[in-house]
C-alpha positions as CSV (number, residue, x, y, z in Angstrom):
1,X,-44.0,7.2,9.7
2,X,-44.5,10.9,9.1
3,X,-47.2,12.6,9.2
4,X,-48.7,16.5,9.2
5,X,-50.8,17.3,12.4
6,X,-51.6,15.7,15.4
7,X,-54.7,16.7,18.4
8,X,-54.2,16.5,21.5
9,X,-56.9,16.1,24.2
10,X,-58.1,15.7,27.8
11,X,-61.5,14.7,29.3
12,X,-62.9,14.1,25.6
13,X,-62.3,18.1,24.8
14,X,-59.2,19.5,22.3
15,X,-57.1,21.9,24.3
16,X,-54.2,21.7,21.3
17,X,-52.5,20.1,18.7
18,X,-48.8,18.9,17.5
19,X,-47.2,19.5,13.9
20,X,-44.8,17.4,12.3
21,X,-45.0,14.6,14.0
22,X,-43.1,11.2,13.7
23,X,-43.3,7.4,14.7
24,X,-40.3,5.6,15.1
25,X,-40.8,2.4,17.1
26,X,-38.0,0.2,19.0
27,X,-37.7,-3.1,21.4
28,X,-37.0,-1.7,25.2
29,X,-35.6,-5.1,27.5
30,X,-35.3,-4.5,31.3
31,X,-35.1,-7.5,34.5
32,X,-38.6,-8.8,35.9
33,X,-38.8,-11.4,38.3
34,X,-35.4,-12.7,37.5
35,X,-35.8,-12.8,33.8
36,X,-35.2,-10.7,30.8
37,X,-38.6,-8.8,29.4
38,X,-39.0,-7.3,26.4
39,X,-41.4,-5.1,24.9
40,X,-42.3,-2.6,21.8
41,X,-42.3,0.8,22.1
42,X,-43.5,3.5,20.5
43,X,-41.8,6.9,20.9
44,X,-43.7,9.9,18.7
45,X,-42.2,13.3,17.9
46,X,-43.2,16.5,16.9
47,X,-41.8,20.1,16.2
48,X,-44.2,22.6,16.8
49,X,-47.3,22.9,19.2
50,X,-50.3,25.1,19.9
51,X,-52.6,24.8,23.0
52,X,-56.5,26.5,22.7
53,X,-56.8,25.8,26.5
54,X,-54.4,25.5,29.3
55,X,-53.7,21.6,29.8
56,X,-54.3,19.8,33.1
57,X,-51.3,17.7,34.1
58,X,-49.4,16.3,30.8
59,X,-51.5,13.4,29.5
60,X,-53.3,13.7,26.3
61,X,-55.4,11.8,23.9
62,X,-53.8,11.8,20.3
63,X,-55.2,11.6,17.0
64,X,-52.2,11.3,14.3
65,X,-53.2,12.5,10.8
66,X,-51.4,12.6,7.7
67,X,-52.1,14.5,4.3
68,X,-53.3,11.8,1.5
69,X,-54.1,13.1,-1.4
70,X,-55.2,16.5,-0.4
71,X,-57.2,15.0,2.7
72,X,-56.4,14.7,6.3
73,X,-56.1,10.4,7.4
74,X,-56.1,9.4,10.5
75,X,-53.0,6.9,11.1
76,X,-52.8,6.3,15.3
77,X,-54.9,7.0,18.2
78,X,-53.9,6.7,22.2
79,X,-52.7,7.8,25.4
80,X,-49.6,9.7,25.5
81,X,-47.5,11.8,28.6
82,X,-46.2,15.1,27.2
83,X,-44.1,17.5,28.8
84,X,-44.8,20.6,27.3
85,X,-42.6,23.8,28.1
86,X,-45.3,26.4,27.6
87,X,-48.6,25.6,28.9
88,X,-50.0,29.2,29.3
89,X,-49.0,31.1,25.7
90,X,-52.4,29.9,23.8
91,X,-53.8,30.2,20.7
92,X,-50.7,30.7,18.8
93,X,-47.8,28.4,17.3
94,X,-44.9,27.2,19.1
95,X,-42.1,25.7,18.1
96,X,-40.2,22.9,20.8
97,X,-38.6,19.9,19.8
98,X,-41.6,17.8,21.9
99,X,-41.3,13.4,22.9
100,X,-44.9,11.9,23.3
101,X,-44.5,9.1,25.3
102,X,-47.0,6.3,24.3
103,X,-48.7,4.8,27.4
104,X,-49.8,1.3,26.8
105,X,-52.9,-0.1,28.4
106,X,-51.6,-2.9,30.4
């Protein structure tokens, strides 16, 4: 899934966004107690950023939206780590090939 712009935020307050963003999902297996575990995961993309206020630490709150028919949908929610390479350039566009690593509730 595609999709057009994405907001980022921490402690219920936007401090950014994501552009061009993209879901792909994938089954990730690893050894747990002796056995073979498998699980879905979700790995999101994006191509450009922009930050409003300087981030604390790297997870973020997502809201996904996609352009539908001239209006902005909502498509996923949740709880992501990012590693962003510029945290103190704000309130302009940059672009970074960026990961969002989904963090599941467990």
């Amino acid at each position: 899934m595609d999709g057009q712009i994405g907001v980022l935020y921490q402690e219920g307050k936007q401090v950014g966004g994501v552009f061009d963003w993209a879901i792909s999902g994938q089954m990730a297996s690893w050894a747990k107690d002796d056995w073979a575990a498998t699980k879905a995961t979700k790995l999101v993309t994006a191509q450009i950023y922009w930050l409003i206020k300087e981030p604390d630490g790297d997870i973020f709150e997502v809201e996904l939206y996609q352009q539908i028919r001239n209006q902005l949908v909502l498509m996923d929610t949740g709880r992501v780590k990012l590693g962003l390479p510029d945290t103190t350039t704000l309130n302009g566009t940059l672009v970074a090939p960026l990961t969002l690593r989904w963090i599941w509730d467990d």
